[in-house]
N, C-alpha and C positions, 0 to 999 in steps of 0.2 A: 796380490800378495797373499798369503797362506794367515792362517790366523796365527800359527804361532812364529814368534819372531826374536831373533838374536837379541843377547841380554845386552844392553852398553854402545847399543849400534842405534841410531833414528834414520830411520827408511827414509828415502828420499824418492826415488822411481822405479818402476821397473824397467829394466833392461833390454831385457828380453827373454825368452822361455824357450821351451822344446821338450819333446817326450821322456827328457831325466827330473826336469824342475825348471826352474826360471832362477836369473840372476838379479840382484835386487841394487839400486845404488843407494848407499847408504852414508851416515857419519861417525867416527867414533867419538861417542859422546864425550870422553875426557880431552882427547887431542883436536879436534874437531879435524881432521885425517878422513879424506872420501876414500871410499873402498866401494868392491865388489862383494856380494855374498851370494853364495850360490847356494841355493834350498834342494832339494828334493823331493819330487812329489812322495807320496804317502806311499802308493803300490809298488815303489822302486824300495825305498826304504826298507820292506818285509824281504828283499830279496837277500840272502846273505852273501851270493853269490859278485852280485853287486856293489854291494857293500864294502867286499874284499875289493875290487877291482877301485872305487870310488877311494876306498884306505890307498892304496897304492899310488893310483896317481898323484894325490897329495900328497903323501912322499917325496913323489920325483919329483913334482913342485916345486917342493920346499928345497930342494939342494939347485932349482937353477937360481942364478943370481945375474941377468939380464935386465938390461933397462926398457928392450922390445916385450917381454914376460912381464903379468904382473905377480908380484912376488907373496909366496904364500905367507902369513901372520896367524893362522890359526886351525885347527880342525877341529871338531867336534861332534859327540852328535849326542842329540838329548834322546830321550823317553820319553814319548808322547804315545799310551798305545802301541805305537810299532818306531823304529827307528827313525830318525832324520837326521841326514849330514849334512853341513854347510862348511862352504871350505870362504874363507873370507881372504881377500888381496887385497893390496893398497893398489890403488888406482895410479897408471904413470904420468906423470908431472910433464907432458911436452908441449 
C-alpha cells in the first residue's frame, strides 16, 4: 500500500495491483462496511489526461445500480505533490 491512505477507511489487504494502482480492501471506520478502494500510482496521477478518463468512469459507476457491480460511494482525489484518485465501493454481500 502507498503511504498515503483514505481518511475514515482502516486498510485491511491488498487486493490486487496493475499499471493504474492497486485495490486496497478496507473498513469504514464509522459503519464497519468492507469496501474496495482503488489508489492510483503517483505517475498516472500527473496525467490529466487520465485523470479525465478516471473522472468519467466513476461517473458511469455511480449511475450503475447492480448487485454483480460494486457500487460506487465516493470519488475523490487529494493533493499530495501531484494528484491521487481513489474511487471507494462497498463490497457485494453474496
Amino acid at each position: 500500500m502507498s503511504g498515503w491512505q483514505l481518511s475514515g477507511y482502516t486498510p485491511v489487504r491488498r487486493l490486487g495491483a496493475g499499471a493504474s494502482g492497486s485495490v486496497v480492501l478496507a473498513t469504514h471506520d464509522a459503519t464497519g462496511t468492507p469496501v474496495a478502494i482503488k489508489y492510483l500510482v503517483r505517475d498516472i496521477g500527473a496525467d490529466s489526461s487520465f485523470r479525465t478518463a478516471f473522472r468519467e468512469e466513476a461517473r458511469l459507476l455511480g449511475e450503475i445500480d447492480d448487485r454483480h457491480v460494486s457500487r460506487l460511494y465516493e470519488y475523490e482525489v487529494a493533493q499530495i505533490g501531484q494528484d491521487h484518485g481513489r474511487r471507494v465501493g462497498r463490497l457485494s454481500q453474496r
